[in-house]
KOLSEVO-997004 format. One line per field, with one value per residue (C-alpha): residue number from 1; residue in one letter; x, y, z. Coordinates in steps of 0.02 Angstrom, whole numbers, plus 50000, padded with zeros to 5 digits. Example, Ala and Ser with C-alpha at 12.3 -4.5 7.8 and 13.67 -1.06 7.14 Angstrom:
# KOLSEVO-997004
num = (1_2)
residu = (A_S)
east = (50615_50684)
north = (49775_49947)
up = (50390_50357)
//
This chain:
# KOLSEVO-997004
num = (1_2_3_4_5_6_7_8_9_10_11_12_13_14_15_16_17_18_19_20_21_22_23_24_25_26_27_28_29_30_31_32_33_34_35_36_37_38_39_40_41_42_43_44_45_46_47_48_49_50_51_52_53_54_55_56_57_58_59_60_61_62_63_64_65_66_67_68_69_70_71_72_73_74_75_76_77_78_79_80_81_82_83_84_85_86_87_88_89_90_91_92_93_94_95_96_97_98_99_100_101_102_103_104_105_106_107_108_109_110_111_112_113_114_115_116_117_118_119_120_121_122_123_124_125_126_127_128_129_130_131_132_133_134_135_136_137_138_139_140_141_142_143_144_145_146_147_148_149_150_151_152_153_154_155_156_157_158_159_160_161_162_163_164_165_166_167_168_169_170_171_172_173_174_175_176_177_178_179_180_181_182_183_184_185_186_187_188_189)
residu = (X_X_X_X_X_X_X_X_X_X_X_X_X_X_X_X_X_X_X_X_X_X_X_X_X_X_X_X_X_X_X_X_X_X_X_X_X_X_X_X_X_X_X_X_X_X_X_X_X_X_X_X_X_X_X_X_X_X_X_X_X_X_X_X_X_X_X_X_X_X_X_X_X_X_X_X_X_X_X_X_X_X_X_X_X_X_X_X_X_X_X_X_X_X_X_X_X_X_X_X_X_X_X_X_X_X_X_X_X_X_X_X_X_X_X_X_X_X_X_X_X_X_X_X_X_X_X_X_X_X_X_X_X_X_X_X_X_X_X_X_X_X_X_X_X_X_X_X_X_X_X_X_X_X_X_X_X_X_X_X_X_X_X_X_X_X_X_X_X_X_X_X_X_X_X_X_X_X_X_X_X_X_X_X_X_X_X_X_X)
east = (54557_54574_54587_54396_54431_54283_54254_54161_54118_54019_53910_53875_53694_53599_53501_53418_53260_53368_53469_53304_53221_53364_53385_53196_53185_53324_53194_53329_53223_53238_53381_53385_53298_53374_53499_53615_53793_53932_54102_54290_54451_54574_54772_54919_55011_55122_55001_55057_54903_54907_55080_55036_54890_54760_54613_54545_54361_54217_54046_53911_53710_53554_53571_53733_53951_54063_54252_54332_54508_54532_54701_54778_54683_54743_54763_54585_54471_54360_54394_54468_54548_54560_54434_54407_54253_54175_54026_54051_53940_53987_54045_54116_54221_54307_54354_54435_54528_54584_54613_54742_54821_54884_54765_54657_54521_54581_54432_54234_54114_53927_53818_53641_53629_53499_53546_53469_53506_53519_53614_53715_53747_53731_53668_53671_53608_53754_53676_53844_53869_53949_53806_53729_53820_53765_53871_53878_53983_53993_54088_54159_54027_53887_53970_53947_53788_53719_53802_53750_53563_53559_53629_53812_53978_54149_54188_54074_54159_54208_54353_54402_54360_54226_54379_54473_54309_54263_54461_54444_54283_54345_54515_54408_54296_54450_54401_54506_54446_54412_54263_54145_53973_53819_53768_53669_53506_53482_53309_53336_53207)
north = (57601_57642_57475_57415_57340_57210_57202_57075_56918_56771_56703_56527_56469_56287_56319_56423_56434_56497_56636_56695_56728_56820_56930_56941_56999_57138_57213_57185_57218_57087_57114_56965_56804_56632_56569_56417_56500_56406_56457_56408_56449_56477_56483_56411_56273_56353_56421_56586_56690_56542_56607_56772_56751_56809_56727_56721_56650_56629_56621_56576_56589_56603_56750_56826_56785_56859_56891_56916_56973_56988_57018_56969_56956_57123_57125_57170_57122_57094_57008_57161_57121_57218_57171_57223_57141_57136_57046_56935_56875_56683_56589_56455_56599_56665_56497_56428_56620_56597_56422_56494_56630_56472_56466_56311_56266_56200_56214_56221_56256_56282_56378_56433_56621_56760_56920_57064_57243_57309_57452_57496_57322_57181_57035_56859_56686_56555_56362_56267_56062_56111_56223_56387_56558_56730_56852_57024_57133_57323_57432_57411_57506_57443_57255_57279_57345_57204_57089_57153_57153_56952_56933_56918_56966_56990_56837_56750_56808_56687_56758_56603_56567_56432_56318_56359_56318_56153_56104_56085_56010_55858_55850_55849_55689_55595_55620_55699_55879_55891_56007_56071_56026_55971_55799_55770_55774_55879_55954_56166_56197)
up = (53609_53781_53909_53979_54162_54218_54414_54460_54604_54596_54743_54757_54791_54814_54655_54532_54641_54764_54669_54579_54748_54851_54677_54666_54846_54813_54679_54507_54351_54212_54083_53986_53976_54017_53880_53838_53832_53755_53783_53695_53789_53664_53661_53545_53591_53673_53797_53739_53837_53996_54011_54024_54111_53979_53902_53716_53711_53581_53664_53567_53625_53520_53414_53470_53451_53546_53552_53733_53770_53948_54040_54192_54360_54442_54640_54731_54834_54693_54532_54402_54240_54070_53955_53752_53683_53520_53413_53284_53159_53117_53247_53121_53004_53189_53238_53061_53066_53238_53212_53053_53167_53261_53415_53445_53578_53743_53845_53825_53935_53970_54070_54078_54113_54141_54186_54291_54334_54510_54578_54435_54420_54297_54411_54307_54377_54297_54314_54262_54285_54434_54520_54528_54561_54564_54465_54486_54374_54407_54500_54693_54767_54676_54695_54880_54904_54794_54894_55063_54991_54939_55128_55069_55137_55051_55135_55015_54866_54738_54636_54529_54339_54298_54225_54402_54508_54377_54381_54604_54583_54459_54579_54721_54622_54588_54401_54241_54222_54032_53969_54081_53981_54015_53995_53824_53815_53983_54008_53999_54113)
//
C-alpha cells in the first residue's frame, strides 16, 4: 500500500455561528451533517508510537468506525503526516483486539464536526470543550486559498493536535489535563 500523507491546518474561531458564516460566505457546499465524534488515542505502555511520534486512534460517530494510523509530523508550513485509514465495523471487537495486541486507551476525546467542501478542500467546523476551529484538509494550494477566502493568513495557522491544544489549555487553567470530553448531559445543539 503506498503511504497517504494528510496536509492540513486548523483556524480558530469565537463560535460555531462564527465558522458557519465565514465558510458560508466563501460559497463551500454541504458535505456532511453535524455529528458527535468520539475519539481513543491508543499506545502500549511503553508509549511505543509517543516515542516515535505516531498515533493509533478509534473514532466512533453514528453509523461509522474508523482505524487511523498516522506518522510523524513532517517539517512544513502546514501540518503533513502519513496517514493509512480504514473502516471498521464494531467498535467494541477493534478495541478488545487491540486491547490483546497490547495497546490500551490513553486519551479520549470529543468533538462535534460537520464538514464542507471548498476548493478541492475538505473544510470541517470542530466544536471541542475547548472551542471552535476550522479545519481544512487538502493540498497546499487549495489550504491557502481557503484560508485567504475566510480572511485568514498562514499566520493564523494552528498546527497542534486537539490533545496538544487541550493539554496548554488545562496547564494554562491550573487544572490536570485528563480527557478532553464534554460535560454530561450537554445540549448538541
Amino acid at each position: 500500500m503506498p503511504a497517504a500523507f494528510e496536509r492540513e491546518v486548523k483556524l480558530p474561531f469565537n463560535n460555531r455561528a462564527a465558522a458557519l458564516t465565514a465558510i458560508a460566505a466563501c460559497g463551500a457546499a454541504p458535505k456532511r451533517d453535524r455529528r458527535l465524534q468520539r475519539d481513543a488515542l491508543l499506545d502500549t505502555a511503553e508509549g511505543l508510537l509517543r516515542d516515535a511520534r505516531s498515533l493509533l486512534r478509534v473514532r466512533v460517530e453514528e453509523g461509522l468506525t474508523l482505524l487511523t494510523f498516522k506518522g510523524p509530523v513532517l517539517p512544513a508550513t502546514m501540518k503533513l503526516r502519513e496517514e493509512i485509514e480504514t473502516e471498521v465495523s464494531d467498535p467494541a471487537a477493534l478495541l478488545a483486539l487491540l486491547e490483546r495486541l497490547g495497546f490500551r486507551v490513553w486519551f479520549r476525546y470529543e468533538k462535534y464536526r460537520e464538514e464542507f467542501s471548498l476548493s478541492s478542500c475538505v473544510v470541517a467546523v470542530d466544536e471541542t470543550p475547548i472551542g471552535t476551529y476550522v479545519e481544512i484538509e487538502g493540498d497546499e494550494a487549495g489550504i491557502d486559498r481557503v484560508a485567504k477566502d475566510l480572511g485568514r493568513t498562514p499566520g493564523d495557522f494552528v498546527l497542534d493536535s486537539y490533545r496538544g491544544l487541550f493539554v496548554r489549555s488545562c496547564e494554562a487553567r491550573g487544572v490536570p489535563a485528563t480527557d478532553m470530553l464534554f460535560p454530561s448531559g450537554q445540549d448538541e445543539a
